[in-house]
C-alpha positions in Angstrom: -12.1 -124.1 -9.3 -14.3 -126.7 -9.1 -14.8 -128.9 -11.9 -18.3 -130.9 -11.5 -19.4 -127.6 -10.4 -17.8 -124.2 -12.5 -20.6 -123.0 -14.9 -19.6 -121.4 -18.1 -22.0 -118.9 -19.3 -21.3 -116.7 -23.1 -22.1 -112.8 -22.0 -21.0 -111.2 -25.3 -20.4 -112.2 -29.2 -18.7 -110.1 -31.7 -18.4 -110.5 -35.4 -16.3 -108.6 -37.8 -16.6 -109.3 -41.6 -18.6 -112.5 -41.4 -21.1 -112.8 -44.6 -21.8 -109.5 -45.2 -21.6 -108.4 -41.8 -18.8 -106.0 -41.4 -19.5 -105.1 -37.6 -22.1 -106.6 -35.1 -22.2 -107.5 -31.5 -24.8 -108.8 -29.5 -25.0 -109.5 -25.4 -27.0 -112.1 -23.7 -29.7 -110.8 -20.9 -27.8 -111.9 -18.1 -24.4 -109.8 -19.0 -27.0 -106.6 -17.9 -28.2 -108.6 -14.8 -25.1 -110.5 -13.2 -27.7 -111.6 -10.7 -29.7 -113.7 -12.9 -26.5 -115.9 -13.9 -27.3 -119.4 -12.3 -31.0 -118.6 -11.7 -32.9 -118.3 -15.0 -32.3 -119.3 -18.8 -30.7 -117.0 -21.2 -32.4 -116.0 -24.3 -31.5 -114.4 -27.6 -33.7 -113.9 -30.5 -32.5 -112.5 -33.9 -35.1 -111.2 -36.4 -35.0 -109.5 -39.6 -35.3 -109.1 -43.5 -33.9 -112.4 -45.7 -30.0 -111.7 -46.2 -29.7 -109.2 -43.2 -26.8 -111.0 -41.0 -28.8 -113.4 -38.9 -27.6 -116.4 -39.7 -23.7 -115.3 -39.5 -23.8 -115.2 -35.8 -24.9 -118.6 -35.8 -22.3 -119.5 -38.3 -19.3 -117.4 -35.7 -20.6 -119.8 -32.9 -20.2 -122.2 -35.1 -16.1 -121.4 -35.3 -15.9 -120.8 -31.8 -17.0 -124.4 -30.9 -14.4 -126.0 -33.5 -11.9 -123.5 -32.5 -12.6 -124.4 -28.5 -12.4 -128.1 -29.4 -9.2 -128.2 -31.1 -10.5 -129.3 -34.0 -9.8 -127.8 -37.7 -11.8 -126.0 -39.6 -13.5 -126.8 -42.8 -12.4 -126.2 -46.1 -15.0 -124.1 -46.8 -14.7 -121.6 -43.9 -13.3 -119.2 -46.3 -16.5 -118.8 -48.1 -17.5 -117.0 -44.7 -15.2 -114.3 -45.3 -16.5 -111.0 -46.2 -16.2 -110.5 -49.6 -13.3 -107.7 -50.0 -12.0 -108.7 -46.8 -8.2 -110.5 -45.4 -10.1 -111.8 -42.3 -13.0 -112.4 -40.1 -12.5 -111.4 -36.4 -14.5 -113.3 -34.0 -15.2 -112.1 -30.0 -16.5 -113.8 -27.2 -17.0 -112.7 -23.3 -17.8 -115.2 -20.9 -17.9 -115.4 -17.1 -16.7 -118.9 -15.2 -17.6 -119.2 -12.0 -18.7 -121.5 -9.0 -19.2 -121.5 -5.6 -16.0 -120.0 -4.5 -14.7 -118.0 -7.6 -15.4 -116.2 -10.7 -13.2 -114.8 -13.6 -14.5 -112.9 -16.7 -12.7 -114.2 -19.6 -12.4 -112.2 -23.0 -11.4 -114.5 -26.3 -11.1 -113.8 -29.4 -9.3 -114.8 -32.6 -9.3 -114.3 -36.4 -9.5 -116.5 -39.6 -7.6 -115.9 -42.7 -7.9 -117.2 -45.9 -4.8 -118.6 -47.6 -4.6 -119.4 -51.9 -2.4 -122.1 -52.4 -1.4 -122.9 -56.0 -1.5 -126.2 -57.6 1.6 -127.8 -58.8 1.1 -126.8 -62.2 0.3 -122.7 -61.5 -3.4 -123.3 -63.4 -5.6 -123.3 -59.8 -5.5 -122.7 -56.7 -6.7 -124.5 -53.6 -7.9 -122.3 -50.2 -6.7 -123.1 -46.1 -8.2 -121.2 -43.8 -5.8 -120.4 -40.8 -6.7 -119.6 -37.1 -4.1 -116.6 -36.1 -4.6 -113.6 -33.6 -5.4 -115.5 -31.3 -6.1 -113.5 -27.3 -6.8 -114.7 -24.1 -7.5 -112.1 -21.0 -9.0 -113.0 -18.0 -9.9 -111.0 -14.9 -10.6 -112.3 -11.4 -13.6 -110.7 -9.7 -12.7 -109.3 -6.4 -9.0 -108.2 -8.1 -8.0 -104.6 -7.3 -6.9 -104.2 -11.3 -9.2 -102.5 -13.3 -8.1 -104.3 -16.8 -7.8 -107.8 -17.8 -4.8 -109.8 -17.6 -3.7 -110.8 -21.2 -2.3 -114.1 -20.8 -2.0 -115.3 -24.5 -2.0 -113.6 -27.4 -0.3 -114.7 -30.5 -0.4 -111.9 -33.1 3.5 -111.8 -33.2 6.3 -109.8 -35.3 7.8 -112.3 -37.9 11.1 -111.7 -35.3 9.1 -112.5 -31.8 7.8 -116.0 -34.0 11.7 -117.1 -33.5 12.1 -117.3 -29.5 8.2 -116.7 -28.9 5.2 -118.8 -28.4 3.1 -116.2 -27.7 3.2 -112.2 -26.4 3.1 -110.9 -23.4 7.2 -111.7 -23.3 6.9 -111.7 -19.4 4.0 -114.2 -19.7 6.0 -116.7 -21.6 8.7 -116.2 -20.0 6.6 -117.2 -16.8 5.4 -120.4 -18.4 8.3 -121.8 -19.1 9.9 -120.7 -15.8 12.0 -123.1 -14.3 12.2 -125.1 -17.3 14.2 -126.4 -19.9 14.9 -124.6 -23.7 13.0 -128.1 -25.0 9.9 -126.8 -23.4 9.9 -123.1 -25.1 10.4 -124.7 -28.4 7.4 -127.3 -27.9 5.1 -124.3 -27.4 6.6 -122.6 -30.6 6.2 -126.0 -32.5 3.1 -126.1 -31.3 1.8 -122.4 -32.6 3.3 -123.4 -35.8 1.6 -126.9 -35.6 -2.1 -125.3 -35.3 -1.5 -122.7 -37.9 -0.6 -125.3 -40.4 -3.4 -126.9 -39.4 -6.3 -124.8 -39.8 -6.7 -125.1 -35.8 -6.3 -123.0 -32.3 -3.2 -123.0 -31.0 -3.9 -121.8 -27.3 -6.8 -125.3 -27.1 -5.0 -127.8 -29.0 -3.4 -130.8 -27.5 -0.4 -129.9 -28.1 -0.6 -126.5 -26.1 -2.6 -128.0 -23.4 -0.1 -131.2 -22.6 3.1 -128.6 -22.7 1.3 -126.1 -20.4 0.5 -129.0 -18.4 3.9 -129.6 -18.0 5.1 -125.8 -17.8 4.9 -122.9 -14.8 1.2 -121.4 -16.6 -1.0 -119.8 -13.6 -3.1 -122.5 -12.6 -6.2 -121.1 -12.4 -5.3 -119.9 -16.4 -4.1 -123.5 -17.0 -8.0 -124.5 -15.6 -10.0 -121.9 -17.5 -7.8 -123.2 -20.7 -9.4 -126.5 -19.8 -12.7 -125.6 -19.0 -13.3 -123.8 -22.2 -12.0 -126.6 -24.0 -14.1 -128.7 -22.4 -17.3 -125.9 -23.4 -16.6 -126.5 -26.9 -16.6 -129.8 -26.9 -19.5 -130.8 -24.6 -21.6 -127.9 -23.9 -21.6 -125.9 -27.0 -24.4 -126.9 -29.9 -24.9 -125.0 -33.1 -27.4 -126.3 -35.1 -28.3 -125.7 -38.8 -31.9 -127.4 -38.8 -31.4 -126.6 -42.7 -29.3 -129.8 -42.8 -32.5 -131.7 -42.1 -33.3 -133.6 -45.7 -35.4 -136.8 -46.6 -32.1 -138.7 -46.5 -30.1 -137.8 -43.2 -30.8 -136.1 -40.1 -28.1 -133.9 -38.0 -28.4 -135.1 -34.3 -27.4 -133.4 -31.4 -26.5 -134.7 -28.4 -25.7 -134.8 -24.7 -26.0 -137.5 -22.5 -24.6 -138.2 -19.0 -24.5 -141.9 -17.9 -24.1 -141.1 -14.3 -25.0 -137.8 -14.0 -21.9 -135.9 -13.6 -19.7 -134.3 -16.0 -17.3 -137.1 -15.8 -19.4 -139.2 -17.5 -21.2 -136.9 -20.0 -21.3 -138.0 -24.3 -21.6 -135.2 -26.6 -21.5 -134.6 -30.1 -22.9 -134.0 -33.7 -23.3 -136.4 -36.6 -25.3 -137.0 -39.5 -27.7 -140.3 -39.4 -28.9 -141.3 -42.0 -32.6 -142.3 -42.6 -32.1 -145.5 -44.4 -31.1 -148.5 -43.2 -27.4 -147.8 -41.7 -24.4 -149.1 -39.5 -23.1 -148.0 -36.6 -20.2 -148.8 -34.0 -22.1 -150.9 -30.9 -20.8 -148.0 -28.7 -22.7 -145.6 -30.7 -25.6 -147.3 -31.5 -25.8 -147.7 -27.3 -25.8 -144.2 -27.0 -28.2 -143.4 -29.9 -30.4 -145.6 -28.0 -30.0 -143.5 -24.5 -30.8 -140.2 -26.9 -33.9 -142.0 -28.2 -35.4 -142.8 -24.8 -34.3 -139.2 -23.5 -36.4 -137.3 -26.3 -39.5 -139.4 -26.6 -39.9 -138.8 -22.7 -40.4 -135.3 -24.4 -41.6 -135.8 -28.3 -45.2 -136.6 -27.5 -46.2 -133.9 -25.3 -44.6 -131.5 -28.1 -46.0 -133.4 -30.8 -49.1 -136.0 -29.3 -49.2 -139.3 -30.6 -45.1 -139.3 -32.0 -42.5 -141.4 -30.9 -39.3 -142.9 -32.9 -37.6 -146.3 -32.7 -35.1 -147.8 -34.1 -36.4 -150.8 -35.9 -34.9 -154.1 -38.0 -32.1 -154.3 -35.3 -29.2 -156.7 -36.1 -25.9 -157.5 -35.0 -22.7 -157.2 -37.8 -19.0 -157.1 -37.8 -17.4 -153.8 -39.5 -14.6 -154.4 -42.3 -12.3 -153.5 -39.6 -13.8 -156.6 -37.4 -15.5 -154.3 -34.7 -18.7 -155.2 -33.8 -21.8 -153.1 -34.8 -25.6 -152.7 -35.4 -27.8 -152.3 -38.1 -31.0 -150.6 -38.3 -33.3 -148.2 -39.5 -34.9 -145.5 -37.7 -38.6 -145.2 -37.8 -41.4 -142.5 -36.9 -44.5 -144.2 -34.4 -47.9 -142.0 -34.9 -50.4 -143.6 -32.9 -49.2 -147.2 -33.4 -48.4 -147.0 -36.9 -45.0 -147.2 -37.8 -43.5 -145.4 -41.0 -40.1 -144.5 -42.2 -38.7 -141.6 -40.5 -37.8 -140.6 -44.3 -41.0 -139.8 -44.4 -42.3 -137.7 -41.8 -43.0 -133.9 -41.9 -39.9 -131.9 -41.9 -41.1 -129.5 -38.8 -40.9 -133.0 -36.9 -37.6 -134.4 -38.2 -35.9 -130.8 -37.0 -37.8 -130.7 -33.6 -36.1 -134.5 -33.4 -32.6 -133.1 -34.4 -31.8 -130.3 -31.6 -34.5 -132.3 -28.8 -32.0 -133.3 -27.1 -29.7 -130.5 -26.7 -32.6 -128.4 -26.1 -33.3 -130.8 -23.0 -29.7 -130.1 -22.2 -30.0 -126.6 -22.0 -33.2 -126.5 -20.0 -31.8 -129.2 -17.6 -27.6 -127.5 -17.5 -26.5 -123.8 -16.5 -23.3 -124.3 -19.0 -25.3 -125.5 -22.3 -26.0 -123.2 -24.8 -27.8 -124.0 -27.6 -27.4 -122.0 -31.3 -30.0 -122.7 -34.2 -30.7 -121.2 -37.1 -33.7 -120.9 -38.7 -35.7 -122.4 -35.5 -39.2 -121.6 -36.8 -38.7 -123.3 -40.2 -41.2 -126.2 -40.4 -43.2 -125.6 -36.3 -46.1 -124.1 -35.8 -46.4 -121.2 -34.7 -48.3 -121.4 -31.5 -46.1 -124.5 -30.4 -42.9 -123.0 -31.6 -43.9 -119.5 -29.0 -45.1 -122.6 -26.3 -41.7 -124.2 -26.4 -40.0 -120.1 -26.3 -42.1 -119.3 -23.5 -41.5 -123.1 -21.8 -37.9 -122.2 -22.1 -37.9 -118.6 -20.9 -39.6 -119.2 -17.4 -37.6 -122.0 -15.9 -34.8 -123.1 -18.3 -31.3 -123.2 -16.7 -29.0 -122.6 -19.9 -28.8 -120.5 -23.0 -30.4 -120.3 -26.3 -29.7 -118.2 -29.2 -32.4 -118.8 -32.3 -32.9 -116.8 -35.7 -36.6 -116.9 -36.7 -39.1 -115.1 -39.2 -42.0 -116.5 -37.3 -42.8 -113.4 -35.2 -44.6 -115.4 -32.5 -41.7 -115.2 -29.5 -41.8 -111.2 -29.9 -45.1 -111.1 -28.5 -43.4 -113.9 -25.4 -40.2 -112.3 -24.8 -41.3 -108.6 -25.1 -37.2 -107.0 -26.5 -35.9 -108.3 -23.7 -33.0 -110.5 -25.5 -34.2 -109.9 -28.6 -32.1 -108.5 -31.5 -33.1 -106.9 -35.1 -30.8 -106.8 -37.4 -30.5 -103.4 -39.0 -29.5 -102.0 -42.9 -25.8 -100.6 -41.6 -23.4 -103.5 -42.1 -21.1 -101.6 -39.3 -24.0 -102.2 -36.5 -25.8 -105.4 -37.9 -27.8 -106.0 -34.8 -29.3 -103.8 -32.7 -32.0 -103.4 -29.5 -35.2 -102.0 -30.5 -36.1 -98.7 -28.0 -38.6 -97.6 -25.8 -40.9 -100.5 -25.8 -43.4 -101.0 -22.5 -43.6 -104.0 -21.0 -47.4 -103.8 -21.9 -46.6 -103.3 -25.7 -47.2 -106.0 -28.1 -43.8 -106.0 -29.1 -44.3 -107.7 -32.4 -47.2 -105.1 -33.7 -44.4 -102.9 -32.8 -41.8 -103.8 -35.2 -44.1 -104.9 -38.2 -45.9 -101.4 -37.5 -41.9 -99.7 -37.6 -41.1 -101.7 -40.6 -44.5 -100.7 -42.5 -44.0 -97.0 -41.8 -40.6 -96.0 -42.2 -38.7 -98.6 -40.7 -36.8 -97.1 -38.6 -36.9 -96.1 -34.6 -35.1 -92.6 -33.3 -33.6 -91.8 -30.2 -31.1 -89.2 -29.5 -28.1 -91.2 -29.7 -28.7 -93.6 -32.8 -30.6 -94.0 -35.6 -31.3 -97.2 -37.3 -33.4 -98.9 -40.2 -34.6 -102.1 -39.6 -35.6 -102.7 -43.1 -34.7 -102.1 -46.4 -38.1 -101.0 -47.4 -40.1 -102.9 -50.1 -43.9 -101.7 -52.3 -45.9 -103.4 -53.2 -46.7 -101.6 -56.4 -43.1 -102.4 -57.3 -43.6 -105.9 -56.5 -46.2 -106.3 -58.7 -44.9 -104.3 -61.7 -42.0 -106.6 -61.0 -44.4 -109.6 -61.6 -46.0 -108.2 -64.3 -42.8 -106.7 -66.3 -40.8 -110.2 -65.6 -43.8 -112.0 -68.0 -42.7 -110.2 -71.1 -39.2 -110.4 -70.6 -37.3 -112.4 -73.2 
């Protein structure tokens, strides 16, 4: 396959015991329309009730883009464990493909939480562990009906001896040819990534000794190319991180206009005066210039700069930059601190967003998107998006606004039954104004019937209760 031009696009996500999801999956438009892969964006909405699930599908694409990039996961990941539960399971589908070839690719791994006891037995300290880790990819066009498991490493405590990872006859394959010190590099290497809190099949490790081993090139590639997904084309943003005193920004930036050359990443900048490495600060600069091309026809009369400029050595004696970034309405400059918080989260996933519209393999996760945009330009940039963006997006939002754009097509409600979290709403015209629909299902009984399933949208609320609530919470002492 062709690297400047293979396209990675996510059909599928699963979650199992995320938050207090125990069960949901949820399928991007173009998984039910193959044709529209490379023509037309990718959209997914997910609505519902506070607390309902929506933003642990944004949190599992969260773990998928460490878990792709080799990098370990937080300390905290086992707070996303359903309560009750050993392990989250995590599920992803995605097709590769460019001009000549395309595979389908099934991945999916699981996180465990481990207690470990402090030296003197009184606490305890939690790692979070990436195990179960399976990788099956089919070639289109092959006369086998099933994937091809070509990794997976849930093993017996005897395979973990003499095994890297299951299939036997796929191991034994990769290290065809080879030398004993090769088999026990891969085994070091599982090991390696488990004590780590990482993935073992995209870690550096794995990837330099399948490099050197008999692994099925086109496996070896799709190995790469994912990494390279996670790394470069995969944003999850939590616009919640947005405060008066930092700002999360996303971003990806090609210097020559080829994947050879493209900068990605996420970091947290803060709003008062900071540092930053010169090669940085360079690059901030090229993701200012990119987003104001398109901040002031979202938002007329803004700009931002980065103002009191100065030159410094680091401690370390590498040379750096000093500033402060600042907010320009109109000619009148004020600290970015403190502009409107709608602004400083359109700002934060801009230039991702561009990405996505601009790239066939970016997809773009954010949580919460309406919080702080109004409404009308919030269903301007959905509907922007939706007609001639190249890549994917997949928002939570209360703001009902892109129902009445998107119609259900790509849009997911999240239900009452913790075994099927999100769900398709049925039966709805192209004509119906799909958001009178729901709030009209969710003021009646909440629920939509067909003869297969059954499900509740929302857990129904009264007014009357709500305000006997008020009233009766007055007198409590």
């Amino acid at each position: 396959m062709n690297f400047s031009k293979t396209i990675v696009r996510l059909q599928k996500a699963t979650i199992q015991n995320v938050k207090n999801v125990s069960y949901g999956s949820v399928d991007f438009p173009s998984s039910l329309n193959p044709a529209s892969l490379n023509s037309r964006s990718d959209i997914v909405g997910i609505y519902g009730q506070n607390g309902s699930g929506k933003t642990a599908m944004i949190s599992a694409l969260g773990f998928l883009k460490t878990v792709l990039s080799g990098l370990n996961l937080s300390p905290k990941t086992f707070n996303f464990i359903k309560m009750g539960s050993e392990a989250m399971r995590l599920s992803f589908g995605f097709i590769l493909f460019d001009d000549t070839e395309k595979f389908s690719v099934d991945y999916s791994f699981s996180i465990i939480d481990e207690k470990k006891p402090s030296a003197d037995g009184l606490s305890f300290s939690h790692v979070s562990h990436v195990c179960k880790e399976s990788l099956r990819i089919k070639k289109e066009g092959d006369t086998a009906n099933h994937a091809t498991t070509v990794i997976d490493t849930d093993l017996s405590k005897e395979e973990e001896k003499d095994y890297a990872f299951t299939p036997k006859t796929s191991f034994e394959l990769t290290i065809k040819e080879k030398d004993k010190s090769l088999a026990n590099d891969l085994i070091y290497a599982r090991r390696f990534a488990y004590d780590n809190s990482s993935s073992f099949i995209f870690s550096e490790k794995a990837i330099s000794s399948f490099k050197e081993s008999s692994l099925d090139s086109s496996y070896f590639q799709i190995i790469q190319f994912l990494q390279f997904y996670g790394r470069m084309d995969l944003f999850v943003a939590d616009t919640e991180e947005c405060t008066n005193l930092l700002i999360p920004i996303h971003f990806r930036l090609s210097h020559a206009g080829d994947k050879a050359t493209l900068v990605s990443g996420s970091f947290p900048l803060p709003l008062a005066q900071t540092d930053l490495p010169t090669p940085l600060f360079e690059d901030l600069k090229t993701w200012k210039n990119s987003i104001n091309s398109l901040l002031g026809t979202l938002v007329p009369g803004v700009s931002i700069d980065l103002k009191n400029v100065s030159s410094i050595t680091s401690p370390t004696g590498q040379p750096g930059n000093r500033f402060q970034i600042v907010s320009v309405r109109d000619g009148v400059v004020i600290p970015f601190s403190y502009e409107s918080g709608g602004i400083r989260k359109i700002v934060s996933v801009l230039s991702c967003l561009i990405s996505a519209y601009n790239s066939e393999s970016v997809l773009v996760a954010i949580d919460e998107f309406d919080s702080g945009i109004f409404e009308y330009l919030l269903g301007e940039v959905i509907e922007v998006f939706s007609e001639s963006a190249k890549g994917q997006l997949i928002f939570t939002s209360h703001n009902l606004r892109p129902l009445e754009i998107l119609g259900n097509n790509g849009i997911y409600l999240t239900t009452t039954d913790p075994n099927n979290r999100y769900a398709r709403y049925s039966f709805v015209r192209e004509e119906s104004n799909f958001r009178n629909k729901y709030l009209r299902a969710v003021k009646l009984d909440s629920a939509v019937t067909n003869d297969s399933n059954r499900n509740l949208y929302y857990s129904p609320t009264f007014d009357g209760e709500i305000r006997h609530a008020f009233r009766s919470s007055a007198h409590e002492k």
